[in-house]
VOKOL-274259 format. One record per residue (C-alpha): x, y, z; residue number from 1. Coordinates in nm, 3 decimals. Example, Ala and Ser with C-alpha at 12.3 -4.5 7.8 and 13.67 -1.06 7.14 Angstrom:
! residues 2
{X:1.230	Y:-0.450	Z:0.780	i:1}
{X:1.367	Y:-0.106	Z:0.714	i:2}
END
This chain:
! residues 224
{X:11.042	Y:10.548	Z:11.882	i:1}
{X:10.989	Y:10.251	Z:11.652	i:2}
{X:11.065	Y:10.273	Z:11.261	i:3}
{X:10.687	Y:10.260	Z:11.191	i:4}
{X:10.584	Y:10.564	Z:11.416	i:5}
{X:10.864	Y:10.781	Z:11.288	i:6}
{X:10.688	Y:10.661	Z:10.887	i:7}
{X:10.351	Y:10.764	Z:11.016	i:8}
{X:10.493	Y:11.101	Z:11.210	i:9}
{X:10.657	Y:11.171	Z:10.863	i:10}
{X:10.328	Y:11.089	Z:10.682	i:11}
{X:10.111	Y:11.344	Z:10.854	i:12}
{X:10.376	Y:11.609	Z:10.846	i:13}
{X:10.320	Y:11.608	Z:10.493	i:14}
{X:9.961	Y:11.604	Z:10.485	i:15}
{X:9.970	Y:11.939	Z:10.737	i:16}
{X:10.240	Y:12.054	Z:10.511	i:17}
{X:10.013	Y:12.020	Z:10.212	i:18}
{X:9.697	Y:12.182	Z:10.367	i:19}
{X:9.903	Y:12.473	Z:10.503	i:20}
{X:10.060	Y:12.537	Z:10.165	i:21}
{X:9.744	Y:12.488	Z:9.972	i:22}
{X:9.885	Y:12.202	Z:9.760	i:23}
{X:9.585	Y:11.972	Z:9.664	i:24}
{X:9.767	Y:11.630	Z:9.741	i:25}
{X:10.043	Y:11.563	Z:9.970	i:26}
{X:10.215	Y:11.380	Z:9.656	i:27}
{X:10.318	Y:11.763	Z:9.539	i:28}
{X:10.609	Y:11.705	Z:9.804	i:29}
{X:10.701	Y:11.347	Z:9.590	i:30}
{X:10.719	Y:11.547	Z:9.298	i:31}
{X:10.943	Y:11.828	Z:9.421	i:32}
{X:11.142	Y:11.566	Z:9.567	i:33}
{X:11.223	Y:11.418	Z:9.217	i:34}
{X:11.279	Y:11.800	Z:9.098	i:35}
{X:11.563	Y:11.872	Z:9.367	i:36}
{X:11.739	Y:11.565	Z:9.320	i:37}
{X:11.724	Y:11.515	Z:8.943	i:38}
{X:11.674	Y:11.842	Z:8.831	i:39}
{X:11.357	Y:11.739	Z:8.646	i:40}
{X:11.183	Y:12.172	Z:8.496	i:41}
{X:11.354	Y:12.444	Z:8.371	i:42}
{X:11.210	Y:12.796	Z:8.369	i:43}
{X:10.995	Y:12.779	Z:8.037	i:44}
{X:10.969	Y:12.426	Z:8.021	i:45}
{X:10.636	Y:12.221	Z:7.864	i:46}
{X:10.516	Y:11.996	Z:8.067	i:47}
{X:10.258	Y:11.704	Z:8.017	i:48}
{X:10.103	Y:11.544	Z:8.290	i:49}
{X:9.906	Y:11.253	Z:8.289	i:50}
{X:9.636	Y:11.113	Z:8.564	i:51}
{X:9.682	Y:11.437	Z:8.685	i:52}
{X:9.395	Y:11.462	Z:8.929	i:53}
{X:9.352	Y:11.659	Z:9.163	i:54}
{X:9.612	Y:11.900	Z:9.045	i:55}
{X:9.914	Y:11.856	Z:9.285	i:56}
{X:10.140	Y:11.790	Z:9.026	i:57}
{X:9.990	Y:12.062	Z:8.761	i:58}
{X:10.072	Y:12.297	Z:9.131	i:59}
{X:10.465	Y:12.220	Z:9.100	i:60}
{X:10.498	Y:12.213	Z:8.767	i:61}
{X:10.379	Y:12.517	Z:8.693	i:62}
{X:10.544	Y:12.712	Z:8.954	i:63}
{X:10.906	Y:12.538	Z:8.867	i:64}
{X:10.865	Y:12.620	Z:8.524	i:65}
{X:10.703	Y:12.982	Z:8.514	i:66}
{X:10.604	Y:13.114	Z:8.165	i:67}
{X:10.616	Y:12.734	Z:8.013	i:68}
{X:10.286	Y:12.530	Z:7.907	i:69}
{X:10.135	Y:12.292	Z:8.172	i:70}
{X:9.866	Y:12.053	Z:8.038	i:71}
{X:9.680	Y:11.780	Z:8.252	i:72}
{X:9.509	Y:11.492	Z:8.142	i:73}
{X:9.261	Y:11.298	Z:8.369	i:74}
{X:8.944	Y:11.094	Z:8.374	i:75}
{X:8.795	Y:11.330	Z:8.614	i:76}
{X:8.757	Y:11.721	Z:8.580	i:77}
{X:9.074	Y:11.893	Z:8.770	i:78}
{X:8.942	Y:12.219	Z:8.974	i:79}
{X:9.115	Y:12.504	Z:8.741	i:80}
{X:9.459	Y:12.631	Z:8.812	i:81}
{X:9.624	Y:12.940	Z:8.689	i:82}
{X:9.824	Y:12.910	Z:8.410	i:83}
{X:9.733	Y:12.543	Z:8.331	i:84}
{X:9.515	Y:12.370	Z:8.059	i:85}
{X:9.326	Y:12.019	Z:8.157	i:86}
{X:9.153	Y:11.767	Z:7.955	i:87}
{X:8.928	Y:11.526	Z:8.037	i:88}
{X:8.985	Y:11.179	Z:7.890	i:89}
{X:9.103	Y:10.864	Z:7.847	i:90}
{X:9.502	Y:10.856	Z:7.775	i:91}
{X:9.452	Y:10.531	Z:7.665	i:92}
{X:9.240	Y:10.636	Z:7.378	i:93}
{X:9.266	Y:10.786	Z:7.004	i:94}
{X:9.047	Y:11.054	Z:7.084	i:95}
{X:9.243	Y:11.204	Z:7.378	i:96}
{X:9.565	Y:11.180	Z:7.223	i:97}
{X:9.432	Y:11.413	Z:6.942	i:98}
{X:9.269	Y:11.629	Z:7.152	i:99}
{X:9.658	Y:11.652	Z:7.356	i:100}
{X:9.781	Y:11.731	Z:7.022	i:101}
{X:9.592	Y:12.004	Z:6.967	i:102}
{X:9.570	Y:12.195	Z:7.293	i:103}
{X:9.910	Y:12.163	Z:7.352	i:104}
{X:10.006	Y:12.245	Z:6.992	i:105}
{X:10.420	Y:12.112	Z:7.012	i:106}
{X:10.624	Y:11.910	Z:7.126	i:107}
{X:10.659	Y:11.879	Z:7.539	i:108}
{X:10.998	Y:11.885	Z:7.744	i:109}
{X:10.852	Y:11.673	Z:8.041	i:110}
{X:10.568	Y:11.442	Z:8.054	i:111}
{X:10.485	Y:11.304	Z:8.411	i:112}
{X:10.283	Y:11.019	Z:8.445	i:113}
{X:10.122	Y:10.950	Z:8.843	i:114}
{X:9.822	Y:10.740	Z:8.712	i:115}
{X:9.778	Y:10.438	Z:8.951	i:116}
{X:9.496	Y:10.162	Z:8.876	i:117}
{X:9.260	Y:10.048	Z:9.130	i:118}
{X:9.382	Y:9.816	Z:9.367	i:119}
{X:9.183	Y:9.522	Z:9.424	i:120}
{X:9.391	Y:9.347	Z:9.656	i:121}
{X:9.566	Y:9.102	Z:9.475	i:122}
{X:9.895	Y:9.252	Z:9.448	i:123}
{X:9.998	Y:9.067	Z:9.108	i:124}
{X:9.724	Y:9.192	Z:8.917	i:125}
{X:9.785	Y:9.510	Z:9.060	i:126}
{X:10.098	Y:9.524	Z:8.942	i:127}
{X:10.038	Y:9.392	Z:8.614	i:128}
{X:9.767	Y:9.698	Z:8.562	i:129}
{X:10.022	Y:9.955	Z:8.675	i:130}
{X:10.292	Y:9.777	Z:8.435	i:131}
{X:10.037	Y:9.850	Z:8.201	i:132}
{X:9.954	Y:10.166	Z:8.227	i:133}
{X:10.284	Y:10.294	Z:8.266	i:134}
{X:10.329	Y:10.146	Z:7.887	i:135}
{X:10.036	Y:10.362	Z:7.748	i:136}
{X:10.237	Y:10.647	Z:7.955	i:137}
{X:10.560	Y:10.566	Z:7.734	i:138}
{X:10.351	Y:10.542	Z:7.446	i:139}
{X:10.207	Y:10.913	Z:7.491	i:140}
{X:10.559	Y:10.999	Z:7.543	i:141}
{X:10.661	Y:10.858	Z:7.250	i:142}
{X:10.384	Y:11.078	Z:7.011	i:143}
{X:10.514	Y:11.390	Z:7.221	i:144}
{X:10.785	Y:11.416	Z:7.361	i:145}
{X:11.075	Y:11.631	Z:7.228	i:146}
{X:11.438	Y:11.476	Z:7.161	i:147}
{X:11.628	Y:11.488	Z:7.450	i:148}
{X:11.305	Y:11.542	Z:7.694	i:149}
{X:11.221	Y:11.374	Z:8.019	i:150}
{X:10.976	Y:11.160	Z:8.145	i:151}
{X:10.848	Y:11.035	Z:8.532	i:152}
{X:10.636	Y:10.751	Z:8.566	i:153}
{X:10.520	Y:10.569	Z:8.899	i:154}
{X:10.513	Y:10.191	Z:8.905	i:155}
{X:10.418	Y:9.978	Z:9.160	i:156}
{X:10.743	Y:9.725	Z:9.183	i:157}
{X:10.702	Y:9.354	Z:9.103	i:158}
{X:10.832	Y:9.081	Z:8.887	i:159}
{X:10.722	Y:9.228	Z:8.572	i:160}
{X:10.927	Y:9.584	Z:8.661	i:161}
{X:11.174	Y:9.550	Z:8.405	i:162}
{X:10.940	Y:9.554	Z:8.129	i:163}
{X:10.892	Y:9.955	Z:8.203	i:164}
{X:11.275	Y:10.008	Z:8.304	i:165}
{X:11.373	Y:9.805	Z:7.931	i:166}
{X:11.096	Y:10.009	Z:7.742	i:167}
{X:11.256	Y:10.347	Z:7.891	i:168}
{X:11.647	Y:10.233	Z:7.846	i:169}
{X:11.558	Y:10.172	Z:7.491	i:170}
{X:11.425	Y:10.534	Z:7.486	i:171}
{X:11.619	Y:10.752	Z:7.730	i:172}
{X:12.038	Y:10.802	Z:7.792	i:173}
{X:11.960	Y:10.778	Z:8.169	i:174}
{X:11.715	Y:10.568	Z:8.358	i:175}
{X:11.701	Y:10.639	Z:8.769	i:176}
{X:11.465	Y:10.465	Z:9.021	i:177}
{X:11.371	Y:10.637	Z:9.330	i:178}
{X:11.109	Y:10.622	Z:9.632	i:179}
{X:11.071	Y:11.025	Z:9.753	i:180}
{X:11.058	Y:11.067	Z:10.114	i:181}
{X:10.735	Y:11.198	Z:10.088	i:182}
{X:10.617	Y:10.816	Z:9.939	i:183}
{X:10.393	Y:10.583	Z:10.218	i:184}
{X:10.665	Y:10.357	Z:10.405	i:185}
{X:10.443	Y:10.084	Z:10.337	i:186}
{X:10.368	Y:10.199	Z:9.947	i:187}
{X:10.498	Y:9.946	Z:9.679	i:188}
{X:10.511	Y:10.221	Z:9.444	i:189}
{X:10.849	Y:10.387	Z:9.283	i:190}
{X:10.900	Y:10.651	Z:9.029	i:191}
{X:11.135	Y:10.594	Z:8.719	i:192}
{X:11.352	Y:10.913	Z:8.599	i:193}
{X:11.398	Y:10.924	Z:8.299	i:194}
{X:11.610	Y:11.187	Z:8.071	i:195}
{X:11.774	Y:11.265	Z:7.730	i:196}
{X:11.490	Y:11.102	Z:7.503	i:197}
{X:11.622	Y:10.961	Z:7.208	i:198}
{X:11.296	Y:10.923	Z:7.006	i:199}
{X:11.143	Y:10.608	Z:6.897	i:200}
{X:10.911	Y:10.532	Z:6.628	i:201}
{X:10.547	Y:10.571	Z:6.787	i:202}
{X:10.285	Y:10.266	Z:6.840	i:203}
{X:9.955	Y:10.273	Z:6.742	i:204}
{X:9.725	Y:10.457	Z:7.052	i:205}
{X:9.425	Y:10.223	Z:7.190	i:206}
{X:9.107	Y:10.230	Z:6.976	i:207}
{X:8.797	Y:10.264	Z:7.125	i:208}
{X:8.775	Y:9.858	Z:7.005	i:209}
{X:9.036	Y:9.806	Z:7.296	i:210}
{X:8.799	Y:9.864	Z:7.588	i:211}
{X:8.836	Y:9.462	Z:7.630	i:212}
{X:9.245	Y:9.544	Z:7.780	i:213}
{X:9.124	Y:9.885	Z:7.940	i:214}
{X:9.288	Y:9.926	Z:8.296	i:215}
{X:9.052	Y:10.095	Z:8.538	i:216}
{X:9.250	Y:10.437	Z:8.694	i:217}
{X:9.237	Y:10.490	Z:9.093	i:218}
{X:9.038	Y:10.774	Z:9.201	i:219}
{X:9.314	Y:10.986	Z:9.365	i:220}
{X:9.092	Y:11.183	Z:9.655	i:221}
{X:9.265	Y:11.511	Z:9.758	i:222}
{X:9.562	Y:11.537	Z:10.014	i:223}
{X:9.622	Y:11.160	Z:9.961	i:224}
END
Protein backbone atom coordinates (compact mmCIF):
# COMPACT_ATOMS: atom_id res chain seq x y z
CA UNK A 1 0.00 0.00 0.00
CA UNK A 2 1.66 3.29 -0.91
CA UNK A 3 1.69 6.39 1.60
CA UNK A 4 -0.80 8.22 -0.69
CA UNK A 5 -3.56 5.43 -0.77
CA UNK A 6 -3.39 4.87 2.94
CA UNK A 7 -4.00 9.37 3.01
CA UNK A 8 -6.91 8.90 0.68
CA UNK A 9 -8.30 5.50 2.60
CA UNK A 10 -8.01 7.76 5.77
CA UNK A 11 -9.75 10.67 3.95
CA UNK A 12 -12.94 8.87 3.08
CA UNK A 13 -13.13 7.13 6.40
CA UNK A 14 -13.79 10.39 7.70
CA UNK A 15 -16.17 11.58 5.29
CA UNK A 16 -18.38 8.09 6.01
CA UNK A 17 -17.61 8.81 9.56
CA UNK A 18 -19.12 12.25 9.27
CA UNK A 19 -22.30 11.26 7.30
CA UNK A 20 -22.96 8.34 9.67
CA UNK A 21 -22.66 10.57 12.70
CA UNK A 22 -24.56 13.42 11.22
CA UNK A 23 -21.69 15.91 11.59
CA UNK A 24 -22.07 18.54 8.73
CA UNK A 25 -18.26 18.59 7.68
CA UNK A 26 -15.74 15.99 8.08
CA UNK A 27 -13.49 18.89 9.73
CA UNK A 28 -15.73 18.16 13.12
CA UNK A 29 -13.13 15.16 13.50
CA UNK A 30 -10.05 18.09 13.15
CA UNK A 31 -11.65 19.84 15.78
CA UNK A 32 -12.12 17.01 18.28
CA UNK A 33 -8.74 16.10 17.46
CA UNK A 34 -7.39 19.47 18.86
CA UNK A 35 -9.93 18.90 21.95
CA UNK A 36 -8.35 15.41 22.98
CA UNK A 37 -4.94 16.42 22.68
CA UNK A 38 -4.98 19.95 24.11
CA UNK A 39 -7.82 19.87 26.13
CA UNK A 40 -9.33 22.84 24.30
CA UNK A 41 -13.82 23.07 26.26
CA UNK A 42 -14.78 22.61 29.54
CA UNK A 43 -18.36 21.75 30.54
CA UNK A 44 -19.93 25.38 30.58
CA UNK A 45 -17.51 26.92 28.51
CA UNK A 46 -18.35 30.09 25.86
CA UNK A 47 -17.32 29.54 22.82
CA UNK A 48 -16.93 31.86 19.68
CA UNK A 49 -16.56 30.56 16.43
CA UNK A 50 -15.73 32.27 13.48
CA UNK A 51 -16.27 31.22 9.54
CA UNK A 52 -18.26 28.80 11.09
CA UNK A 53 -20.17 27.46 8.12
CA UNK A 54 -21.71 24.81 7.81
CA UNK A 55 -21.86 24.13 11.48
CA UNK A 56 -19.32 21.27 12.13
CA UNK A 57 -17.53 23.09 14.53
CA UNK A 58 -20.76 24.85 16.31
CA UNK A 59 -21.65 20.48 16.40
CA UNK A 60 -18.48 19.82 18.78
CA UNK A 61 -18.48 22.66 20.55
CA UNK A 62 -21.58 22.53 21.80
CA UNK A 63 -21.70 19.01 22.76
CA UNK A 64 -18.07 19.30 24.65
CA UNK A 65 -19.23 22.12 26.48
CA UNK A 66 -23.00 21.35 27.45
CA UNK A 67 -24.92 24.21 29.19
CA UNK A 68 -22.15 26.92 27.88
CA UNK A 69 -22.94 29.64 25.02
CA UNK A 70 -21.97 28.68 21.40
CA UNK A 71 -22.11 31.58 18.88
CA UNK A 72 -21.16 31.31 15.07
CA UNK A 73 -20.26 33.87 12.83
CA UNK A 74 -20.31 33.39 8.98
CA UNK A 75 -20.91 35.09 5.67
CA UNK A 76 -23.46 32.56 4.83
CA UNK A 77 -26.62 31.52 6.92
CA UNK A 78 -25.63 28.23 9.12
CA UNK A 79 -28.75 25.63 9.06
CA UNK A 80 -29.89 26.06 12.95
CA UNK A 81 -28.48 23.90 15.64
CA UNK A 82 -29.76 23.31 19.08
CA UNK A 83 -28.42 25.24 21.61
CA UNK A 84 -26.39 27.59 19.31
CA UNK A 85 -26.79 31.29 18.18
CA UNK A 86 -25.37 32.34 14.46
CA UNK A 87 -24.84 35.58 12.85
CA UNK A 88 -24.48 36.46 9.59
CA UNK A 89 -21.66 38.87 8.74
CA UNK A 90 -18.58 40.07 7.98
CA UNK A 91 -15.91 39.49 10.99
CA UNK A 92 -13.93 41.83 9.36
CA UNK A 93 -16.36 44.60 9.88
CA UNK A 94 -17.59 47.22 12.69
CA UNK A 95 -20.97 46.20 12.32
CA UNK A 96 -20.54 42.46 13.08
CA UNK A 97 -18.33 42.91 15.87
CA UNK A 98 -21.17 44.91 17.61
CA UNK A 99 -23.69 42.75 16.71
CA UNK A 100 -21.09 39.69 18.50
CA UNK A 101 -21.13 41.93 21.37
CA UNK A 102 -24.45 41.97 21.88
CA UNK A 103 -25.75 38.47 21.23
CA UNK A 104 -23.19 37.02 23.08
CA UNK A 105 -23.45 39.57 25.91
CA UNK A 106 -19.68 38.62 27.87
CA UNK A 107 -16.73 37.74 27.58
CA UNK A 108 -15.93 34.15 25.67
CA UNK A 109 -13.54 31.29 27.00
CA UNK A 110 -12.71 29.93 23.41
CA UNK A 111 -12.89 31.57 20.13
CA UNK A 112 -12.13 29.22 17.09
CA UNK A 113 -11.35 30.62 13.97
CA UNK A 114 -11.59 27.89 10.58
CA UNK A 115 -12.15 30.75 8.01
CA UNK A 116 -10.02 29.94 4.88
CA UNK A 117 -9.92 32.49 1.79
CA UNK A 118 -10.46 31.44 -1.66
CA UNK A 119 -7.73 29.85 -3.27
CA UNK A 120 -6.84 31.07 -6.53
CA UNK A 121 -3.97 29.06 -7.22
CA UNK A 122 -1.13 31.03 -6.54
CA UNK A 123 -0.06 29.67 -3.34
CA UNK A 124 1.72 33.03 -2.05
CA UNK A 125 -1.20 35.08 -2.29
CA UNK A 126 -3.02 32.44 -0.78
CA UNK A 127 -1.13 32.46 1.98
CA UNK A 128 -0.82 36.00 2.41
CA UNK A 129 -4.94 36.14 2.53
CA UNK A 130 -5.04 33.40 5.15
CA UNK A 131 -2.12 35.34 7.14
CA UNK A 132 -4.55 37.90 6.94
CA UNK A 133 -7.42 36.74 8.02
CA UNK A 134 -6.13 34.90 10.78
CA UNK A 135 -5.04 38.62 12.07
CA UNK A 136 -8.71 39.94 11.96
CA UNK A 137 -9.31 36.43 13.92
CA UNK A 138 -6.73 37.68 16.71
CA UNK A 139 -8.18 40.93 16.54
CA UNK A 140 -11.85 39.59 17.44
CA UNK A 141 -10.09 37.72 20.05
CA UNK A 142 -8.60 40.50 21.35
CA UNK A 143 -12.28 42.62 21.85
CA UNK A 144 -13.54 39.21 23.47
CA UNK A 145 -11.81 37.05 24.78
CA UNK A 146 -11.57 36.51 28.58
CA UNK A 147 -8.05 36.55 30.49
CA UNK A 148 -6.64 33.39 30.46
CA UNK A 149 -8.99 32.06 27.40
CA UNK A 150 -8.05 30.11 24.34
CA UNK A 151 -8.00 30.57 20.88
CA UNK A 152 -7.62 28.05 17.47
CA UNK A 153 -6.91 29.47 14.28
CA UNK A 154 -6.07 27.61 10.88
CA UNK A 155 -3.32 29.00 8.69
CA UNK A 156 -2.17 27.86 5.64
CA UNK A 157 1.89 27.60 6.31
CA UNK A 158 4.29 29.82 4.34
CA UNK A 159 7.01 32.33 4.73
CA UNK A 160 4.93 34.87 6.32
CA UNK A 161 3.74 32.13 9.27
CA UNK A 162 5.44 33.73 11.98
CA UNK A 163 3.61 36.85 11.74
CA UNK A 164 0.39 34.84 13.30
CA UNK A 165 2.65 32.58 15.71
CA UNK A 166 4.50 36.30 17.02
CA UNK A 167 0.98 38.04 17.19
CA UNK A 168 -0.33 34.98 19.45
CA UNK A 169 3.09 34.60 21.67
CA UNK A 170 2.66 38.20 22.43
CA UNK A 171 -0.91 37.29 23.58
CA UNK A 172 -1.02 33.74 24.95
CA UNK A 173 1.46 31.72 27.76
CA UNK A 174 1.41 28.75 25.29
CA UNK A 175 1.49 28.65 21.55
CA UNK A 176 1.20 24.84 19.89
CA UNK A 177 1.12 24.01 16.11
CA UNK A 178 -0.53 20.95 14.95
CA UNK A 179 -1.92 19.18 11.65
CA UNK A 180 -5.06 16.73 13.06
CA UNK A 181 -5.16 13.46 11.48
CA UNK A 182 -8.31 14.19 10.15
CA UNK A 183 -6.40 17.29 7.94
CA UNK A 184 -5.95 16.42 3.78
CA UNK A 185 -2.31 14.80 3.46
CA UNK A 186 -1.83 17.09 0.76
CA UNK A 187 -3.50 20.31 2.77
CA UNK A 188 -0.97 23.19 3.52
CA UNK A 189 -3.11 24.17 6.27
CA UNK A 190 -2.21 23.92 10.25
CA UNK A 191 -4.03 24.98 13.29
CA UNK A 192 -2.29 27.19 16.05
CA UNK A 193 -3.30 26.37 19.87
CA UNK A 194 -3.31 28.80 21.68
CA UNK A 195 -4.02 29.15 25.68
CA UNK A 196 -3.78 31.34 28.86
CA UNK A 197 -4.67 34.81 27.11
CA UNK A 198 -2.97 37.51 28.63
CA UNK A 199 -5.04 40.43 27.18
CA UNK A 200 -3.82 43.04 24.91
CA UNK A 201 -5.03 46.39 24.20
CA UNK A 202 -7.62 45.97 21.19
CA UNK A 203 -7.08 47.46 17.46
CA UNK A 204 -9.41 49.31 15.74
CA UNK A 205 -12.06 46.62 13.72
CA UNK A 206 -12.22 47.23 9.72
CA UNK A 207 -14.57 50.05 8.64
CA UNK A 208 -16.77 49.57 6.02
CA UNK A 209 -14.02 52.21 4.18
CA UNK A 210 -11.65 49.06 4.25
CA UNK A 211 -13.43 47.02 1.58
CA UNK A 212 -10.18 48.05 -0.62
CA UNK A 213 -7.92 45.17 1.88
CA UNK A 214 -11.13 42.86 2.21
CA UNK A 215 -10.04 39.09 1.84
CA UNK A 216 -12.67 37.07 0.03
CA UNK A 217 -13.75 33.81 2.53
CA UNK A 218 -13.90 30.17 0.83
CA UNK A 219 -17.24 28.77 0.55
CA UNK A 220 -16.83 25.69 2.82
CA UNK A 221 -19.54 23.10 1.03
CA UNK A 222 -20.72 20.44 3.55
CA UNK A 223 -18.72 17.19 4.47
CA UNK A 224 -15.57 18.88 3.02
Amino acid sequence: MTGRWLAEHRQERYYRLAKRLDYRSRASFKLMQIDDRFGIFEEGDSVVDLGASPGGWLQVAKERVGDGKVIGVDLRPIRPIEGVTTIIGDVTKKETMDELRVKFGGKADVVLSDMAPNVGGNYSTDHARSVHLCTFAIDVADHILKKEGKMVVKVFMGDMFHIVRDDLEKRFQSVRTHAPDATRSTSSEVYVIAKGYKGHRPRRMAEAGDDKNRTVFTKKGELT
